[in-house]
C-alpha positions as CSV (number, residue, x, y, z in Angstrom):
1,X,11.2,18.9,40.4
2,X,10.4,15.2,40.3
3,X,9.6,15.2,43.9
4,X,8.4,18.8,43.8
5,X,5.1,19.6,46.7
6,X,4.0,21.8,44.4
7,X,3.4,18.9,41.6
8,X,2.4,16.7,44.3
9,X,-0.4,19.1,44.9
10,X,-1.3,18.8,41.4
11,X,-1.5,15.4,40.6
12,X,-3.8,14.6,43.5
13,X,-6.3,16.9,42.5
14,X,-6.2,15.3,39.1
15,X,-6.4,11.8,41.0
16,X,-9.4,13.1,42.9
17,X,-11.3,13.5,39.5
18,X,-9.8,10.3,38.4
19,X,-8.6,11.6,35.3
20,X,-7.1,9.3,33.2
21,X,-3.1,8.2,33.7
22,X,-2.4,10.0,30.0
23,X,-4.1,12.8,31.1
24,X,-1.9,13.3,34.3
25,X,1.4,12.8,32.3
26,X,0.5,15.4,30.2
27,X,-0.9,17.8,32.4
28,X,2.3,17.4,34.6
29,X,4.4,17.5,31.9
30,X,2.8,21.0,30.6
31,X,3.2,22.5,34.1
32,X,6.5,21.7,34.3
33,X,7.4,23.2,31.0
34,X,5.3,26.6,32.3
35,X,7.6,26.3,35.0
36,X,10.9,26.3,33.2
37,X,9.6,28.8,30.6
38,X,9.6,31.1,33.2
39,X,12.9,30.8,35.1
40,X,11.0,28.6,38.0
41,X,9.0,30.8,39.8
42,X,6.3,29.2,41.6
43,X,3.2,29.8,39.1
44,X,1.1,31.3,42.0
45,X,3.7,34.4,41.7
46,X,3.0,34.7,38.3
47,X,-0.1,37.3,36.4
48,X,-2.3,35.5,33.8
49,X,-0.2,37.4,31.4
50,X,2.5,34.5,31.8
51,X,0.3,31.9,30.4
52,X,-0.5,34.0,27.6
53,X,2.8,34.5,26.7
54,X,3.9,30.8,27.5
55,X,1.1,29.4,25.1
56,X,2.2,32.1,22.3
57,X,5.8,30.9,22.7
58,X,5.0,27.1,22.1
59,X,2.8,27.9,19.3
60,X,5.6,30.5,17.6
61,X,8.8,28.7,18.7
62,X,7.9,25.1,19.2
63,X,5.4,25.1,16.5
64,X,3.2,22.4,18.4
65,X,-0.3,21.4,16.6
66,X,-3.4,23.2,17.7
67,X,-4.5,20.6,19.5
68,X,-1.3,19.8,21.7
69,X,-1.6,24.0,22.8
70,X,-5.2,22.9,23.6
71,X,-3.8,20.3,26.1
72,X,-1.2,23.0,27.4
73,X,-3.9,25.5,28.0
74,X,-6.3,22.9,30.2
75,X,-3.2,21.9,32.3
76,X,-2.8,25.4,32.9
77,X,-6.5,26.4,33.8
78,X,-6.6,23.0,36.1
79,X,-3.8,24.3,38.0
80,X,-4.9,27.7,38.4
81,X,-8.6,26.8,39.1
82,X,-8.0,23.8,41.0
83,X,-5.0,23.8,42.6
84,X,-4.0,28.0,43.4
85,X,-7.9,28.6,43.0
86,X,-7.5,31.6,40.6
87,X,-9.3,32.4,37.6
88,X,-7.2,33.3,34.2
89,X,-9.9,35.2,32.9
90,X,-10.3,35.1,29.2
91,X,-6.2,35.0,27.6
92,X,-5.3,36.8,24.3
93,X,-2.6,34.4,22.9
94,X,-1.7,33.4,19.2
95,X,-3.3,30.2,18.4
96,X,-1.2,27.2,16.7
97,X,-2.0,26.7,13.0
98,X,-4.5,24.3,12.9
99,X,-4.4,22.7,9.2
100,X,-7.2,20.2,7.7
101,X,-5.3,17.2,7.4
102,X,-6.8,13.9,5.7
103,X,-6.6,10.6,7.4
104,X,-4.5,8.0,6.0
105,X,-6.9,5.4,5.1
106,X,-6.1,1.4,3.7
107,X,-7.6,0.1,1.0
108,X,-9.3,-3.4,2.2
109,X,-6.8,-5.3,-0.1
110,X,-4.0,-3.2,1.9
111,X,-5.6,-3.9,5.1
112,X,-6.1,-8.2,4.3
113,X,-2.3,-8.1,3.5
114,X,-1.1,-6.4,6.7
115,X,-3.1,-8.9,8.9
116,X,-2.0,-11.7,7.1
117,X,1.7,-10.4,8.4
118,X,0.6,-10.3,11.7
119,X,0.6,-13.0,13.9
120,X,-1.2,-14.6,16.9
121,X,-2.4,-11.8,19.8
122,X,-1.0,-9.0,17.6
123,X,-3.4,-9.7,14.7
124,X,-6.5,-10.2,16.8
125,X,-5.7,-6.3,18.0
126,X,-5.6,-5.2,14.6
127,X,-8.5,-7.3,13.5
128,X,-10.1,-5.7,16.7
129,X,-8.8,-1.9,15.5
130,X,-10.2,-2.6,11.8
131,X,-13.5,-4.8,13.0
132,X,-15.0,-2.4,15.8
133,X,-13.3,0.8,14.9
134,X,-11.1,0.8,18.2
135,X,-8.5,3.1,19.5
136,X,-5.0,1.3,20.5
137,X,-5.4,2.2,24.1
138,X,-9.6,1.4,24.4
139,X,-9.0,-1.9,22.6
140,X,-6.1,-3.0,25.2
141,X,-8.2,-2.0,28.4
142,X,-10.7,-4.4,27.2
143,X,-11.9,-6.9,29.9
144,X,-13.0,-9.7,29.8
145,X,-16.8,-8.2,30.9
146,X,-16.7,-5.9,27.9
147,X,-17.0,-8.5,25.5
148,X,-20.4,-10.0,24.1
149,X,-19.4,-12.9,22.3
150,X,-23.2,-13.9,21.4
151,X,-24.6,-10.4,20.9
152,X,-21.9,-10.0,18.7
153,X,-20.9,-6.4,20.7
154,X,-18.1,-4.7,22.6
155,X,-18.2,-2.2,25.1
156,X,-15.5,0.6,25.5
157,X,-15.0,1.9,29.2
158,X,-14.1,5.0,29.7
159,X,-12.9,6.0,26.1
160,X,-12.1,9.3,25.2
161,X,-14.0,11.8,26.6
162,X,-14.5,9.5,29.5
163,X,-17.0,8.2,28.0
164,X,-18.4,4.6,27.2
165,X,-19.8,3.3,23.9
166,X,-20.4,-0.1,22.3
167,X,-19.7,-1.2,19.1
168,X,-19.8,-3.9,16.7
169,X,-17.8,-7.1,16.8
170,X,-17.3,-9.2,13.9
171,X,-18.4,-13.1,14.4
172,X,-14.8,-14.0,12.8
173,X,-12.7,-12.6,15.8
174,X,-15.4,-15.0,18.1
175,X,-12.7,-18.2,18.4
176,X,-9.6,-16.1,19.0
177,X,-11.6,-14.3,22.0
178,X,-12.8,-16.9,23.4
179,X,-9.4,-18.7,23.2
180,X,-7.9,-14.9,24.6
181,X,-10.4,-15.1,27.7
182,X,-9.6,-18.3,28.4
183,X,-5.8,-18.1,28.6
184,X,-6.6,-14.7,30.6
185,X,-9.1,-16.4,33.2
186,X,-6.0,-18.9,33.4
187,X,-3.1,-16.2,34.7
188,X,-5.8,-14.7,36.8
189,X,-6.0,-17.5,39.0
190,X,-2.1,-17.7,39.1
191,X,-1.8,-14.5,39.7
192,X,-4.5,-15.1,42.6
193,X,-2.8,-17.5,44.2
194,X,0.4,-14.7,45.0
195,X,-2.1,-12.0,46.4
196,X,-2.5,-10.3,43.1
197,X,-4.4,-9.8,39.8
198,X,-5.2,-6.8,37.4
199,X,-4.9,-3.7,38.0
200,X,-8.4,-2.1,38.7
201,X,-9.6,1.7,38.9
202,X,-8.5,2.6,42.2
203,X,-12.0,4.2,43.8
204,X,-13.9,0.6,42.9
205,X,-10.8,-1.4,44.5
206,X,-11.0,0.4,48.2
207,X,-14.8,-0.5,47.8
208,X,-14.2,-3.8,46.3
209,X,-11.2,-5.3,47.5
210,X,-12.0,-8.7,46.2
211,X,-13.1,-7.3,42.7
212,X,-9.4,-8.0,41.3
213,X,-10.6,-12.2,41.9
214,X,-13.7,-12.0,39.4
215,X,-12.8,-13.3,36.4
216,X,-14.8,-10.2,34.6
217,X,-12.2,-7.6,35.6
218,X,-9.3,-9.3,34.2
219,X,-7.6,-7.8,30.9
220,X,-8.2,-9.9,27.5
221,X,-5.0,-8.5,26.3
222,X,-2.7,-8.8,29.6
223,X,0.8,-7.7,30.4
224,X,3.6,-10.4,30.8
225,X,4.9,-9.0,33.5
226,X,3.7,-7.9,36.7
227,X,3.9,-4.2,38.1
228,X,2.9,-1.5,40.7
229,X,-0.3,0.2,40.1
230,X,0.1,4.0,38.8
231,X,-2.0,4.8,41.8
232,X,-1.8,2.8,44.6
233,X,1.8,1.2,44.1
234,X,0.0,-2.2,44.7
235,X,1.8,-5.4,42.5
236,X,-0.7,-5.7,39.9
237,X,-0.7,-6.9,36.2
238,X,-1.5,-4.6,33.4
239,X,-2.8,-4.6,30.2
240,X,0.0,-5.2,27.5
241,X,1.7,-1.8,26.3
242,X,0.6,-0.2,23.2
243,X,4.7,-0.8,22.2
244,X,4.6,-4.5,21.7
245,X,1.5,-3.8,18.8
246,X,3.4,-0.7,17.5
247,X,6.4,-2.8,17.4
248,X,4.3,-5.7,15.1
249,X,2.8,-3.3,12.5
250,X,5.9,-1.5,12.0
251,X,7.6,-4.8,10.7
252,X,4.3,-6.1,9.0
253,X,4.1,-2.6,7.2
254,X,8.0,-3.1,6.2
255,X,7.2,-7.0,4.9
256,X,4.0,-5.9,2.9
257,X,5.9,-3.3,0.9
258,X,2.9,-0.6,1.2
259,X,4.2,2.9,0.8
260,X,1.8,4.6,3.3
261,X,2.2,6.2,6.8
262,X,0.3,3.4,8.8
263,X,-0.1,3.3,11.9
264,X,-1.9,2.0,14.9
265,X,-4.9,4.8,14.2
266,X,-4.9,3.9,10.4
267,X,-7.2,0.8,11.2
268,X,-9.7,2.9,12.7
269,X,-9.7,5.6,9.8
270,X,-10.0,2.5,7.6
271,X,-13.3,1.1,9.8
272,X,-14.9,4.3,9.3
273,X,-14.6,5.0,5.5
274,X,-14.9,1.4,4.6
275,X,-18.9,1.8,6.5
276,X,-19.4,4.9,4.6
277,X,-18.3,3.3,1.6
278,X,-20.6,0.1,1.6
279,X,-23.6,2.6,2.2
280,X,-23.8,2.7,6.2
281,X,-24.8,6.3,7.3
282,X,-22.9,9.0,8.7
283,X,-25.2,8.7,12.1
284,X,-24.8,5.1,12.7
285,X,-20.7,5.7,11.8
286,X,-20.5,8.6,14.3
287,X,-22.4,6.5,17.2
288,X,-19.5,3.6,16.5
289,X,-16.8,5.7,16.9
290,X,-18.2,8.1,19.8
291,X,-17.3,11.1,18.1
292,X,-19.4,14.2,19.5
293,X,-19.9,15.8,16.9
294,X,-20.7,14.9,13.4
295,X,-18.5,17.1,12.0
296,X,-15.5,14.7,13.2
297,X,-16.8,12.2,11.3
298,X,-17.5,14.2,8.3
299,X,-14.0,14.2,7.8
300,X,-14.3,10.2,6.4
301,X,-16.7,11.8,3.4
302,X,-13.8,14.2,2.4
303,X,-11.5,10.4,1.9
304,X,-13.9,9.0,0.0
305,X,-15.1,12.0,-2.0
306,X,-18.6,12.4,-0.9
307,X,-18.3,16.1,-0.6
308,X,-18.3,16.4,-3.4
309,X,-22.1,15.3,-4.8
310,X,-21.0,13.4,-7.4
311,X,-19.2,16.2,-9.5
312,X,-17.0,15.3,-12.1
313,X,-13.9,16.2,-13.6
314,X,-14.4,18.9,-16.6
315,X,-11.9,16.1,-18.5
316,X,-14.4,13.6,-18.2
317,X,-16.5,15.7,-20.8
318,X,-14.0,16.0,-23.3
319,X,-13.8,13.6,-26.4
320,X,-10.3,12.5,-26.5
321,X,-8.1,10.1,-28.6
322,X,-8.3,6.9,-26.5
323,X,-4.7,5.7,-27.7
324,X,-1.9,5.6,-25.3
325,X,-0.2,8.7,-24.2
326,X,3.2,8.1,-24.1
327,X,5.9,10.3,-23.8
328,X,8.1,11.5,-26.7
């Protein structure tokens, strides 16, 4: 089905909207499992009633989250609308269980001990993750043009959302970017000298073809190796894969003993409460983050116990013998 017309089809609608690359694995991905759900047929055989009953069976069977159906159901209506131009309609099918589940948040002594385990380009991500309040992928897409080393500011491209947002940056992480950039600038004009440099959105390099030269387009955080573009099949270099961080803060999460799901996301949960904590408001923490809504980021008042307007526990208003209790 790889090499299927059908799937062709698809991903060069998707390519026309320039959605992102994680986007088009997944909506692939989702068509493909629509497609062996139901025996193969070709989807434009099938009634809406199929996706109905496909998204029940992944919610009921496969017990995927609420938001992973929600990415089954838009690859779905993409393909329908876009590619066998059809409208579902409105589809009666059992929603996943979508549970309230608290981030897992660092405490700042937790979060100084894991950096300290982390070393060169690895810890400046992390600092970067805890210091702007960065995704893994928006903080390894950053260019060199993004950064604003004396108005103390980054700018995310294209985050989530496909939208872009600045942020803070914190004057400590200054020397390590500039010394990033530098070495960056460096490989570009290696690479330069074979024909090639970083990969670049595909629309802006037809009308650019030169653009890949400019220092500003080339990745702070670049891949080691060289590679064809997603898009174009062009030999380009990348930014470095979210593995090689992943890789780091599993082994510095091992070292600093901390008995806590952490991962790359943590850091940014962290960023947020951390502001909430020293006073910032929930506004200002929403703008940093480019949540849109503010009920996203109300989630970071549940960690810290702001929901609860200072209420306390009916123990606190007993009178107690203060000596020890200790078991029998």
């Amino acid at each position: 089905m790889a090499g299927s017309p059908f799937l062709s089809r698809i991903r060069s609608e998707i390519r026309l909207r320039e959605y992102s690359i994680r986007t088009e694995k997944a909506y692939l991905f989702w068509v493909r499992q629509f497609i062996y759900f139901h025996g193969k047929q070709h989807p434009a055989d099938l009634p809406p009633e199929a996706v109905t009953q496909f998204l029940t069976w992944i919610a009921e069977e496969r017990h995927v989250a609420a938001n992973t159906q929600k990415v089954a159901l838009n690859a779905l209506v993409f393909m329908y609308r876009h590619v066998l131009k059809r409208d579902l309609g409105n589809l009666g099918f059992k929603l996943a269980t979508k549970q309230r589940q608290l981030p897992t948040v660092l405490h700042p002594e937790e979060v100084a001990l894991l950096l300290s385990g982390l070393r060169g380009v690895h810890r400046t991500i992390f600092e970067l993750l805890y210091g702007s309040g960065l995704r893994i992928t928006e903080c390894l897409r950053l260019r060199v043009k993004d950064i604003d080393l004396k108005g103390l500011s980054l700018t995310v491209r294209d985050g989530k959302g496909k939208k872009d947002r600045q942020t803070i940056l914190s004057p400590k992480l200054v020397p390590a970017l500039e010394s990033l950039t530098e070495k960056a600038i460096e490989l570009q004009s290696r690479d330069n000298a074979i024909g090639v440099g970083p990969s670049m959105p595909v629309a802006l390099g037809r009308k650019f073809p030169s653009a890949y030269k400019e220092p500003a387009w080339m990745f702070i955080f670049p891949s080691t190796t060289l590679s064809p573009h997603p898009h174009s099949g062009e030999l380009c270099r990348h930014h470095l894969h979210q593995s090689s961080p992943r890789k780091a803060l599993r082994r510095a999460v091992l070292n600093s003993q901390i008995h806590k799901r952490v991962t790359c996301h943590t850091f940014r949960h962290s960023f947020a409460t951390h502001l909430l904590q020293s006073g910032r408001d929930l506004r200002t923490v929403q703008e940093l983050l480019g949540h849109n809504d503010v009920k996203t980021t109300q989630i970071y008042t549940h960690v810290i116990g702001q929901h609860y307007a200072g209420t306390q526990s009916p123990l606190d208003r007993l009178s107690l013998n203060t000596e020890t209790n200790t078991l029998p």
